[in-house]
Backbone as CSV, one residue per row, in Angstrom:
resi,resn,N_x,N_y,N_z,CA_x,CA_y,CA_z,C_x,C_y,C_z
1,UNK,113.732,86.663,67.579,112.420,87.179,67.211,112.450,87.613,65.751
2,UNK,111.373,87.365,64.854,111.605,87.545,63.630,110.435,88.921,63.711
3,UNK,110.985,89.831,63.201,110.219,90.883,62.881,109.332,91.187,61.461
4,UNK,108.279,91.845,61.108,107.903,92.313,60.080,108.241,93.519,59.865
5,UNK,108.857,94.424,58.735,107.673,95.686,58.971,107.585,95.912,57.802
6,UNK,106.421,96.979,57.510,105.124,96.723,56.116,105.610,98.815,56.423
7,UNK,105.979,98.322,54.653,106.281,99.656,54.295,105.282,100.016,53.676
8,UNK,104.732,101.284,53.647,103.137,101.593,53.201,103.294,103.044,52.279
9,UNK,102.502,103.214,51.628,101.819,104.196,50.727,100.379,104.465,51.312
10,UNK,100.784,105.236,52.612,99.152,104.977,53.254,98.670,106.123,52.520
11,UNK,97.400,106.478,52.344,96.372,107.745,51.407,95.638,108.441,52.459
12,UNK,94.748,108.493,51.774,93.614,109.445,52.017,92.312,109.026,52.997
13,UNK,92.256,107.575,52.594,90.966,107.105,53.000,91.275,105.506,54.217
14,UNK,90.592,105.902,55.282,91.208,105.385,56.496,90.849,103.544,56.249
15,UNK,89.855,103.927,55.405,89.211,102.491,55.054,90.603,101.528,54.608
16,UNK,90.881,102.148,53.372,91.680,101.611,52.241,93.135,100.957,53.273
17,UNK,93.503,102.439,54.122,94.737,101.814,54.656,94.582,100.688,55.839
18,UNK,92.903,100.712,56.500,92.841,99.318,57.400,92.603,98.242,56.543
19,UNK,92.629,98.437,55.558,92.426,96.730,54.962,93.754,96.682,54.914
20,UNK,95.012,97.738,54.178,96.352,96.951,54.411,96.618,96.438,55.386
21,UNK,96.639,97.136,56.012,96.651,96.825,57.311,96.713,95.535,58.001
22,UNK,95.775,95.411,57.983,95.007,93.757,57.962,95.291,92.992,57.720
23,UNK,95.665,93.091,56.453,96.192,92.154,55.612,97.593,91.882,56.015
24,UNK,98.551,92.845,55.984,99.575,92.724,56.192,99.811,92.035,57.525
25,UNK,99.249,91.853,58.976,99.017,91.197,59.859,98.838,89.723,59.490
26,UNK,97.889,89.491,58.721,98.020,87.946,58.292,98.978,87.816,57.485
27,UNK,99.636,88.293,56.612,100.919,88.156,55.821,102.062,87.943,56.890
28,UNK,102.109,88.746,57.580,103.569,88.664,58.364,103.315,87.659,59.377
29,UNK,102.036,87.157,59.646,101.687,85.875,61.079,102.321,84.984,59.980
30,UNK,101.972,84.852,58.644,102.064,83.597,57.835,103.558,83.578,57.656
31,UNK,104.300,84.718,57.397,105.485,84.831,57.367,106.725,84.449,58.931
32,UNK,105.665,83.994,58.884,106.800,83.598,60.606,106.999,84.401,61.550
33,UNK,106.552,85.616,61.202,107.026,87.152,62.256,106.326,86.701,63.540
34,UNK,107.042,87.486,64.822,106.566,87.210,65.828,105.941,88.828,66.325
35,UNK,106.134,89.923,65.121,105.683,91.218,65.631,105.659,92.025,64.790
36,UNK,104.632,92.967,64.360,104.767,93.279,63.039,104.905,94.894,63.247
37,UNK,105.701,95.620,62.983,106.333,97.125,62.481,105.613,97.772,61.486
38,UNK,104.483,98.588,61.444,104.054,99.749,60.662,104.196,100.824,60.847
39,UNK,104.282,102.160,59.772,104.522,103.769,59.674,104.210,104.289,60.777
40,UNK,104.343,105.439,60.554,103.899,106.832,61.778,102.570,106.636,60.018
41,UNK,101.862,107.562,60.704,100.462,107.588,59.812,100.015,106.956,59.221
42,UNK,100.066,105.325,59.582,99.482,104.650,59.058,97.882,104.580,58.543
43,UNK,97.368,104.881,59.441,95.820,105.131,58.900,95.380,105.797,58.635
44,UNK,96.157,107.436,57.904,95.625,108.224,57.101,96.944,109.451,56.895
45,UNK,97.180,109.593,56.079,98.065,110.260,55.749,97.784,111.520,54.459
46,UNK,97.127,112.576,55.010,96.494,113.467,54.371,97.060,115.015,54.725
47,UNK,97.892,115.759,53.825,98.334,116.877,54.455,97.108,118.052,54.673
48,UNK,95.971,117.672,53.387,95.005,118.675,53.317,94.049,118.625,55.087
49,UNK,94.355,119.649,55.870,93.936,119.647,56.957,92.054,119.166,56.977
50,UNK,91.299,120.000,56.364,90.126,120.612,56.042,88.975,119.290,55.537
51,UNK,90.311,118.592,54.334,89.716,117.144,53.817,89.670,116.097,54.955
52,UNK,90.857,116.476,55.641,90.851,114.854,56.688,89.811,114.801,57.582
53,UNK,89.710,116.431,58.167,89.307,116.659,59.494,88.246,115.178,59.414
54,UNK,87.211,115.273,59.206,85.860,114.085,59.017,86.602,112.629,59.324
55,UNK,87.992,112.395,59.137,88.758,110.995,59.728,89.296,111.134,61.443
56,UNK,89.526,111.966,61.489,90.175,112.440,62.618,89.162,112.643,64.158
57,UNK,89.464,111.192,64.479,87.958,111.101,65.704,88.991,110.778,66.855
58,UNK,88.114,110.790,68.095,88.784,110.046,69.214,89.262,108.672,69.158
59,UNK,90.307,107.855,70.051,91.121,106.410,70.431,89.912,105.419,70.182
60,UNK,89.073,105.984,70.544,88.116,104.878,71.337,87.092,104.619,70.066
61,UNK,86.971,105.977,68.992,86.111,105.575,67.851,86.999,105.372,66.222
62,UNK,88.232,105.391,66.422,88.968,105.282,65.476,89.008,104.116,65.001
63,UNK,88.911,103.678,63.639,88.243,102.438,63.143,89.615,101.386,62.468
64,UNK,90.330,102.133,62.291,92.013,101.451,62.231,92.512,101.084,63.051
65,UNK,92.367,101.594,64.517,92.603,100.720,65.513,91.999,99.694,65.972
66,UNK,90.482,99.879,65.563,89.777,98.727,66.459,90.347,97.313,65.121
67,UNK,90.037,97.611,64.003,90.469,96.877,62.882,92.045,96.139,63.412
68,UNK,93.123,96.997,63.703,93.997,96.381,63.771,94.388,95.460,65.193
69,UNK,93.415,95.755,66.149,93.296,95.242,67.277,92.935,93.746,67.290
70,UNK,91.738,94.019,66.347,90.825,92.485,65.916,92.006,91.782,65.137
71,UNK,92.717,92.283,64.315,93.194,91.909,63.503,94.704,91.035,64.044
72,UNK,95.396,91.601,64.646,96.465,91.366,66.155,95.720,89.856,66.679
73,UNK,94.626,90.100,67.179,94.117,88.779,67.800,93.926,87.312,67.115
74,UNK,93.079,87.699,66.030,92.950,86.332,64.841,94.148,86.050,64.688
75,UNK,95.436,86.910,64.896,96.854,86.166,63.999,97.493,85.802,64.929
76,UNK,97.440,86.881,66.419,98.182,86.108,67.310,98.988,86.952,67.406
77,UNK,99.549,88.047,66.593,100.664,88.820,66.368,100.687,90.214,67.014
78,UNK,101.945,89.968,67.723,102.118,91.894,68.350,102.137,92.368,67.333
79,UNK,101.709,93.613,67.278,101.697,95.139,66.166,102.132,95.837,67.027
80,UNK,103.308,96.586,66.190,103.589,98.134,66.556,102.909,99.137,65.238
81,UNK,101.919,99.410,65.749,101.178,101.153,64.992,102.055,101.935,65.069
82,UNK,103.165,102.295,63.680,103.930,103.820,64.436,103.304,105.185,64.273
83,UNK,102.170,104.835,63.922,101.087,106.300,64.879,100.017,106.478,63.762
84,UNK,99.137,106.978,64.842,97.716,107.191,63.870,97.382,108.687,64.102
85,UNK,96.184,109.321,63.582,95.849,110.485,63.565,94.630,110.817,64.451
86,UNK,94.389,111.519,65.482,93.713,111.337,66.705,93.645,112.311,67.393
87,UNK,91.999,112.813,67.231,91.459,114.150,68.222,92.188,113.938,69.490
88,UNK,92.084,114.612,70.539,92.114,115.276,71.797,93.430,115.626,72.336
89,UNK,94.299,116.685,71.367,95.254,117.156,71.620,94.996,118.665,72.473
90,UNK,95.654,119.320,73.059,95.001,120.442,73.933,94.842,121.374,72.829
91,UNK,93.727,122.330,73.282,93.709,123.485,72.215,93.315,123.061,71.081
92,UNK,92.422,122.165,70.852,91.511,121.614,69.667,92.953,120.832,68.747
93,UNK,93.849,120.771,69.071,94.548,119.779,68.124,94.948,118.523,68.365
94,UNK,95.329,117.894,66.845,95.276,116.787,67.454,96.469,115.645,68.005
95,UNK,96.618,114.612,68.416,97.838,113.646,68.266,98.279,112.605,67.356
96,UNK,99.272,112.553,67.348,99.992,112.077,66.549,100.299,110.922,67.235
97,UNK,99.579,109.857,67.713,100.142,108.555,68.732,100.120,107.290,68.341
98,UNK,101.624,106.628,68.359,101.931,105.541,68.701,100.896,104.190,69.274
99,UNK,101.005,103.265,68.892,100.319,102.059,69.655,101.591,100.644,70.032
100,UNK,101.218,99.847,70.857,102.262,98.595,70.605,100.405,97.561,71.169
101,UNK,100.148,96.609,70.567,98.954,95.756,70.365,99.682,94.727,70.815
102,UNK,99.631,93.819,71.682,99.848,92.562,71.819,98.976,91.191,70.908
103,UNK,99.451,90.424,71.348,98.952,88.985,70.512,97.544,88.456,70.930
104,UNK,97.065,89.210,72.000,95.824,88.974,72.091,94.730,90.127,71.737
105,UNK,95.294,91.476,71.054,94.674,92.390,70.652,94.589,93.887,71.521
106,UNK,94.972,93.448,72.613,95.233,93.962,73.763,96.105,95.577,73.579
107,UNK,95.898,96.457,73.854,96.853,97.943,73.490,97.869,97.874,75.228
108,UNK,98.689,97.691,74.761,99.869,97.819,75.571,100.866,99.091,76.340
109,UNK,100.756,99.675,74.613,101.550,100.996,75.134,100.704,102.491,74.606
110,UNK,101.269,103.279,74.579,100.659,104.736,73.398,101.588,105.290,73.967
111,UNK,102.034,106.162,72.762,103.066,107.090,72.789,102.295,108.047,71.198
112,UNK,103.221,109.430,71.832,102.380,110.929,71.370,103.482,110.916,71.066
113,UNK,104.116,111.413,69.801,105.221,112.195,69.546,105.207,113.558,70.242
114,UNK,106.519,113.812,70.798,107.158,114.874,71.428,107.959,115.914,70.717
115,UNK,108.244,115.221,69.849,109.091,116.678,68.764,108.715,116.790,67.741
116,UNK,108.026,117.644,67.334,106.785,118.289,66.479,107.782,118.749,64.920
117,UNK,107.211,118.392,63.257,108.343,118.940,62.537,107.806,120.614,61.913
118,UNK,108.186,121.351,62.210,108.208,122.356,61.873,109.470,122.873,60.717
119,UNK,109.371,122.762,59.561,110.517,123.155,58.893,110.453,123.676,57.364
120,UNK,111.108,124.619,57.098,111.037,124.876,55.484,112.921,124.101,55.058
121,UNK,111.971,123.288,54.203,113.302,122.670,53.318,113.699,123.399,52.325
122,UNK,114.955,123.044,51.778,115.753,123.829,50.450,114.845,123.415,48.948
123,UNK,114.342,122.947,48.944,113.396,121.995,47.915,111.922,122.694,47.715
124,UNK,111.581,123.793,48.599,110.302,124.684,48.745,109.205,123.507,49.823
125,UNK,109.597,122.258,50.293,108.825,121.799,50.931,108.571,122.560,52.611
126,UNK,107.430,123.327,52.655,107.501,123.532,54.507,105.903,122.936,54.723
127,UNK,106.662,122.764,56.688,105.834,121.009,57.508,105.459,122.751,58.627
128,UNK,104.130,122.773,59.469,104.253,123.090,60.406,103.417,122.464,61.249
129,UNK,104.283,120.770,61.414,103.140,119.674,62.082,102.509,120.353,63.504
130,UNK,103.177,121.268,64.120,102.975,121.928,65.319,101.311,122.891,65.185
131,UNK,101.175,123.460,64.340,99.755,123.971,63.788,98.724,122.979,64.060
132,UNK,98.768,121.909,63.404,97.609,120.786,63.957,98.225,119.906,65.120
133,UNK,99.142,119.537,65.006,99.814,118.407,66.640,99.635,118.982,67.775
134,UNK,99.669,118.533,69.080,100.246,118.630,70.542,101.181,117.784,70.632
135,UNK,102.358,117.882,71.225,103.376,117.256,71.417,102.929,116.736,72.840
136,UNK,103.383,115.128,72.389,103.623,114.321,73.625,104.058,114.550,74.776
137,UNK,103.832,114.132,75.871,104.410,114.618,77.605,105.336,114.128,77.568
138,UNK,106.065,112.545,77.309,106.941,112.226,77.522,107.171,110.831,77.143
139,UNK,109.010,110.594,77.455,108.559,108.704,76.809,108.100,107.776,77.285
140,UNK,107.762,106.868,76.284,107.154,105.953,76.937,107.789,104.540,76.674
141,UNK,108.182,103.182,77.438,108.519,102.054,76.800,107.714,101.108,77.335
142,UNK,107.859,99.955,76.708,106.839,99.038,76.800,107.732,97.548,77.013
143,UNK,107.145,96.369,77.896,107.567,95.349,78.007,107.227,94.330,77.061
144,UNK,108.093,93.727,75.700,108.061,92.294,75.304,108.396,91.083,75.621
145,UNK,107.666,90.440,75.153,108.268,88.743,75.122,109.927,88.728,74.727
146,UNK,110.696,90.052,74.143,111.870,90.158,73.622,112.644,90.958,74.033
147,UNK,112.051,91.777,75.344,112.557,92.684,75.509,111.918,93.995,75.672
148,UNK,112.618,95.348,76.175,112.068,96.297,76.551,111.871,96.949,75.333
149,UNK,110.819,97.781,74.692,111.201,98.836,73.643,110.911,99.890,73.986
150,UNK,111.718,100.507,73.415,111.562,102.362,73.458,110.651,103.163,72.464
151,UNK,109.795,103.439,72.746,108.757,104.305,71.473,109.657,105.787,71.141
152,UNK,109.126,105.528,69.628,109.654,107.366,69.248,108.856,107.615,67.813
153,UNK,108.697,108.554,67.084,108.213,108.338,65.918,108.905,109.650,65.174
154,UNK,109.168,109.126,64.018,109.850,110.318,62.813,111.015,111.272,63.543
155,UNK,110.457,112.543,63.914,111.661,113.766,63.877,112.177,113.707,65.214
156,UNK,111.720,113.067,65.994,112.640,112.499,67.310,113.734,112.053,67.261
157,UNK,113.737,111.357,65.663,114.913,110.574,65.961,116.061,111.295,65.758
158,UNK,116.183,112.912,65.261,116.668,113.898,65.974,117.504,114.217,67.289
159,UNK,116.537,113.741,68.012,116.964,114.187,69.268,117.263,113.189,70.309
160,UNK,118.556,113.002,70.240,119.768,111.513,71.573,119.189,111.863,72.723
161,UNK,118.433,112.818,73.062,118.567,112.957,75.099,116.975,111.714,74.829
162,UNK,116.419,111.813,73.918,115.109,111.117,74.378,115.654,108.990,73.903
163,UNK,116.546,109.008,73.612,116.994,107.485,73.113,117.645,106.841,74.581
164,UNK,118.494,108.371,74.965,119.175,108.152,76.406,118.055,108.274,77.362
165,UNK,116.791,108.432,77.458,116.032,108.267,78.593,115.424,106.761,78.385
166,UNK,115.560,106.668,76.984,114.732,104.861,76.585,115.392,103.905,77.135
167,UNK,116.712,104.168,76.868,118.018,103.010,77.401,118.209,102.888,78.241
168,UNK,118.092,104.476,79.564,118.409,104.186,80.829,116.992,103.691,81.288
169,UNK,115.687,103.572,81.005,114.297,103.177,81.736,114.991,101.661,81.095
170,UNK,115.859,101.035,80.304,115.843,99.603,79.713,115.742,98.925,78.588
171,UNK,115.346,100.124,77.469,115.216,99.486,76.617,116.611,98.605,76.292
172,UNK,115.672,97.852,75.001,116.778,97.026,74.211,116.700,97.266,72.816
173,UNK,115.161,97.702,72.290,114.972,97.839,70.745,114.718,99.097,71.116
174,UNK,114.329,100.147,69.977,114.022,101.206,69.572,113.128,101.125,68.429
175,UNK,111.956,101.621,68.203,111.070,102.004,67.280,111.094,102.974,66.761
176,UNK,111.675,103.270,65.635,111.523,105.058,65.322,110.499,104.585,63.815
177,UNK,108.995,104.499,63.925,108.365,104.913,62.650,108.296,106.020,61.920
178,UNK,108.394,105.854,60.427,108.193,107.426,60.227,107.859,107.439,58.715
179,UNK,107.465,108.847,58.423,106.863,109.270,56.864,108.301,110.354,56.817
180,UNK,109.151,110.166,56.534,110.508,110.598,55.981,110.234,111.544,54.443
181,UNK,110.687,112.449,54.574,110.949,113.641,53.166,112.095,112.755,52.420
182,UNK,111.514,112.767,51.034,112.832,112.476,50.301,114.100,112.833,50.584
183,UNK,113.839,114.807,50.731,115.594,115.592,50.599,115.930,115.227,51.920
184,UNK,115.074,115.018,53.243,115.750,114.450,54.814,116.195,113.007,54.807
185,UNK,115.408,112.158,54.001,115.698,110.975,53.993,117.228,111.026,53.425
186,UNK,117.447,111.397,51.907,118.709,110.719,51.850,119.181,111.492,52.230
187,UNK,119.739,112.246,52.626,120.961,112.889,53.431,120.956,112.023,55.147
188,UNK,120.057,111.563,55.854,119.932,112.063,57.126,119.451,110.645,58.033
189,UNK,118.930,109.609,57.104,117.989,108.821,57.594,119.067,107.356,57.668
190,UNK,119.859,106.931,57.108,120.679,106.007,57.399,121.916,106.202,58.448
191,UNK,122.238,107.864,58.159,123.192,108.038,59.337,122.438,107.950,60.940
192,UNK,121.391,108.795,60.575,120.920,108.994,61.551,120.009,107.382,62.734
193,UNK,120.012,106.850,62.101,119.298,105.385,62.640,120.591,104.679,63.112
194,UNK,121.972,104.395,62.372,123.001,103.953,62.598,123.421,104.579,63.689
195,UNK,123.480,105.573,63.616,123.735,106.637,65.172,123.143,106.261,66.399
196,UNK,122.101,106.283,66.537,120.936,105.734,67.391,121.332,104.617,67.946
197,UNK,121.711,103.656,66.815,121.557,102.411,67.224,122.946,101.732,68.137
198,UNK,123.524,102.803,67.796,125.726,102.359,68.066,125.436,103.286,69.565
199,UNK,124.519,104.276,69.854,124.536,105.199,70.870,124.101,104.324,72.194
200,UNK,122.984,103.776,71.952,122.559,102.688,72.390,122.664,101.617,72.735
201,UNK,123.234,101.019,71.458,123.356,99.483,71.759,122.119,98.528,72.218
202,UNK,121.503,98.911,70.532,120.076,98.591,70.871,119.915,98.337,69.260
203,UNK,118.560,97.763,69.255,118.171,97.491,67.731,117.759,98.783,67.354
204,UNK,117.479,99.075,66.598,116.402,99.822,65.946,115.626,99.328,64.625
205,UNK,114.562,99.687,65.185,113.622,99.247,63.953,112.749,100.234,63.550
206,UNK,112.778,100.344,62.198,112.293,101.836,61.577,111.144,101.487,60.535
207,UNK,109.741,101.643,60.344,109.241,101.590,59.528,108.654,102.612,59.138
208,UNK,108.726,102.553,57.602,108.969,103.740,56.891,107.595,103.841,55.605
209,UNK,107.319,105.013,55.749,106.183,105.469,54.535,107.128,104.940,53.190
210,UNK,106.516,105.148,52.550,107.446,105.303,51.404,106.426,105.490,49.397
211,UNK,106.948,106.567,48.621,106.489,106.599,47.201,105.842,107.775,47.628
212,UNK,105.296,107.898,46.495,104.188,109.309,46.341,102.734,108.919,46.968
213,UNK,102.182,110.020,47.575,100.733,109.550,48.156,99.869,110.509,47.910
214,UNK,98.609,109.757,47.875,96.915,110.688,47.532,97.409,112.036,47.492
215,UNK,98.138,112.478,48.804,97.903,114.230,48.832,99.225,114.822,48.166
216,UNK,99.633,114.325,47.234,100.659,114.609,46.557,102.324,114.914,47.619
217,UNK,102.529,114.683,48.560,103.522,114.354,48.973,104.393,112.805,49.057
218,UNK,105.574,112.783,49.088,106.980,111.633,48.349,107.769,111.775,49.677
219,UNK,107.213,110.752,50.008,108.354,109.697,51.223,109.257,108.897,50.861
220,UNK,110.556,108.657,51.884,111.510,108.233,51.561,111.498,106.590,51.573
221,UNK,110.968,105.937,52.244,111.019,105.054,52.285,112.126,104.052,53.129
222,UNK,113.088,103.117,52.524,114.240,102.407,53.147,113.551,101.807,54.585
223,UNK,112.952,101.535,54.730,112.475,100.837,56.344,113.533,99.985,56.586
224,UNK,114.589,100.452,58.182,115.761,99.359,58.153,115.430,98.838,59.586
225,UNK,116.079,98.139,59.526,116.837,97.614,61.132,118.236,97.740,61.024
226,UNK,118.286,98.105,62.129,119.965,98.328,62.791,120.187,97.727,63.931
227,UNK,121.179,96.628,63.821,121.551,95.973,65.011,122.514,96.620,66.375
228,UNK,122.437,96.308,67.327,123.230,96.631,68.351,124.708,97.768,68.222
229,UNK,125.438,97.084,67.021,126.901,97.343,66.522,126.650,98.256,65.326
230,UNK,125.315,98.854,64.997,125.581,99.982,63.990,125.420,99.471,62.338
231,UNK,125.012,97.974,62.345,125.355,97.374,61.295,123.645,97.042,60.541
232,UNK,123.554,97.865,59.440,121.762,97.540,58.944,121.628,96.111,58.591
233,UNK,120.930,95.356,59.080,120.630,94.111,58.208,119.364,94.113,57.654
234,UNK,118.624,95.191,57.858,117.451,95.071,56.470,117.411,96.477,55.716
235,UNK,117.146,96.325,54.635,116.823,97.863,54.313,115.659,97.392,52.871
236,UNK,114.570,98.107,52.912,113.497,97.421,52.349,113.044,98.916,50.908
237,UNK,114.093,99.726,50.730,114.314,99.783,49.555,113.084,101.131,49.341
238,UNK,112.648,100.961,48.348,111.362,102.267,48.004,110.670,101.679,47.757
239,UNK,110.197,100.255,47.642,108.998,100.042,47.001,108.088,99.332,48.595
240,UNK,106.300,99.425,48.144,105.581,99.036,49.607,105.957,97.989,49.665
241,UNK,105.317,97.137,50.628,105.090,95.914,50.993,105.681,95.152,52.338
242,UNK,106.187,93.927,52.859,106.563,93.309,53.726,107.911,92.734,53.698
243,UNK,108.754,92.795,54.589,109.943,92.605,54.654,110.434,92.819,56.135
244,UNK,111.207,91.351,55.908,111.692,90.676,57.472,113.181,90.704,58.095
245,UNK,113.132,90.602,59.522,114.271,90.828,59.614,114.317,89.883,60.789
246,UNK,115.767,89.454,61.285,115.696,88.695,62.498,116.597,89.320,63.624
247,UNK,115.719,89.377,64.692,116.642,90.133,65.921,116.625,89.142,67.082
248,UNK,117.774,89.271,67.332,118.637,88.282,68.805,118.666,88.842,69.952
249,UNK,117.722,89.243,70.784,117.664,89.676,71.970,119.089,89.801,72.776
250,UNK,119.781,88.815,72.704,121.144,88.797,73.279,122.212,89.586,72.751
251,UNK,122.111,89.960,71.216,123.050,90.932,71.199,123.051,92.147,71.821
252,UNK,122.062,93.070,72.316,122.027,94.149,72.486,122.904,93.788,73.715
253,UNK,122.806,93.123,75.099,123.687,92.636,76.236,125.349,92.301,76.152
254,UNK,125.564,91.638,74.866,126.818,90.693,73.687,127.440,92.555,73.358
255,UNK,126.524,93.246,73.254,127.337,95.014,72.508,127.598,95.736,73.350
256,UNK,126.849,96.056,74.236,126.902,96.798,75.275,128.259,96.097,76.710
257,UNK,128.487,94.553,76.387,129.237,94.716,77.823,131.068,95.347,76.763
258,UNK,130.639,94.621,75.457,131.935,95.122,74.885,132.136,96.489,74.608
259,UNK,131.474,97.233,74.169,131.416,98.630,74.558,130.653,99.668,75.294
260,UNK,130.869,99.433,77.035,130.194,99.618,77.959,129.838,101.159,78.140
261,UNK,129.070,102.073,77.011,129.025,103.301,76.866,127.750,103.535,77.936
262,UNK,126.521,102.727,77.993,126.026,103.021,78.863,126.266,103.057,79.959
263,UNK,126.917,102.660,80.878,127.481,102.148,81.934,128.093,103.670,82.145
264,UNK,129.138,104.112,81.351,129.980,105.080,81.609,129.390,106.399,81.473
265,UNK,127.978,106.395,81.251,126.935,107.600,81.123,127.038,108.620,82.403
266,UNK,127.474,109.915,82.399,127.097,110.757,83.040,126.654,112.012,83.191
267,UNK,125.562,112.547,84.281,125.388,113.424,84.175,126.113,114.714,83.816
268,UNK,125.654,115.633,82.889,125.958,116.660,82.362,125.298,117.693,82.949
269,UNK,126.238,118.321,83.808,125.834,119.774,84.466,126.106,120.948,83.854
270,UNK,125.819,122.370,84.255,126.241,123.029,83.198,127.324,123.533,82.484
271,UNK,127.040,124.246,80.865,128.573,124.649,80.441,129.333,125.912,80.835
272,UNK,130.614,125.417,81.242,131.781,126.686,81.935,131.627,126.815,80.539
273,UNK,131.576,128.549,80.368,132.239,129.727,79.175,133.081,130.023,79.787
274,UNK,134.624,129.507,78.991,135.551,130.184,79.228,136.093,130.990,78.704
């Protein structure tokens, strides 16, 4: 399966980022891809709460999805959305959710991020995505023409117990989209995907914000894939645009019988203090 994924400088204005959008769908159909990989916030990426609110509507009236839906169909091409911005979180906030679009336009999966970033960095940057988010109920994976995937988006990829619930429901790939901090990115974002991916024995495929955007925040960028064995074969650098990768369904099966870590998975009861 030849993958896309479209590293973005998404802004302010939901318009601007569904025409990439779009576009990039017919770019990557033309490019041979059989599935195309975009950000966590792809269709609007605005920290100013107050400015966005007026973008921020329900699934059903959100205009980047219906765009990328239509858009999925004319090309033929699965899309993975790694998340849009979307009323009806409990308590007036909103979600942060995932899409996987099939080749006939069709919405397949949705997934809510579950681990919310709340953090003050050493750099004076602080996130308290938890103020506007609801965190997701739980995971979710979805069936391809290639295989099972596991949804996740950004600061999840944090956290192994939710990769180990993807692998044991089946996955084979992993999706971790995300809008990455510079100072988290390089310290955190190549180990951390390589990790994932060797834990597993699974692809991972990461698409990544990347550059400075409208609301004056600087993403890291690097959108990789990581094969089965821990080994990146794409890494798409800091600058936007489209960039491919090719994944072999059979390795993840080819890694896993040689290092049968899933297999040898067991429950963890609690810890003796001794």
């Amino acid at each position: 399966m030849r993958a896309a994924l479209f590293q973005m400088t998404s802004g302010i204005d939901p318009a601007a980022n569904a025409d990439a959008l779009a576009a990039a769908v017919a770019e990557a159909k033309a490019g041979g891809a059989a599935m195309l990989f975009v950000p966590e916030m792809a269709g609007l990426l605005d920290s100013d709460r107050a400015r966005s609110a007026a973008h921020v509507v329900a699934e059903a009236d959100d205009p980047v999805l219906a765009r990328v839906c239509e858009a999925a169909a004319a090309a033929g091409l699965w899309v993975h959305i790694g998340s849009l911005a979307l009323a009806g979180g409990d308590g007036g906030r909103r979600v942060n959710r995932g899409f996987v679009i099939d080749d006939g336009g069709a919405i397949r999966a949705r997934y809510d991020k579950m681990h919310l970033f709340d953090v003050d960095l050493p750099s004076g940057e602080s996130w308290r995505e938890s103020a506007a988010y609801a965190p997701g109920a739980g995971p979710v994976t979805v069936a391809t023409p290639w295989g099972v995937l596991g949804l996740s988006i950004c600061y999840d990829l944090r956290f192994p117990d939710l990769y180990r619930a993807l692998t044991d429901a089946g996955a084979t790939m992993l999706a971790v989209p995300a809008a990455f901090t510079v100072p988290t990115g390089q310290a955190h974002w190549h180990v951390l995907l390589r990790a994932r991916a060797i834990e597993a024995g699974a692809f991972v495929i990461a698409a990544a914000q990347a550059g400075t955007h409208q609301d004056g925040r600087r993403t890291y960028g690097h959108s990789l894939v990581v094969d089965p064995w821990g080994a990146v074969v794409l890494d798409a650098g800091e600058r936007p645009g489209l960039a491919y990768a090719d994944i072999d369904p059979a390795q993840a099966a080819a890694v896993r019988a040689r290092v049968p870590a899933i297999r040898h998975r067991r429950a963890i009861g609690p810890v003796t203090a001794a």
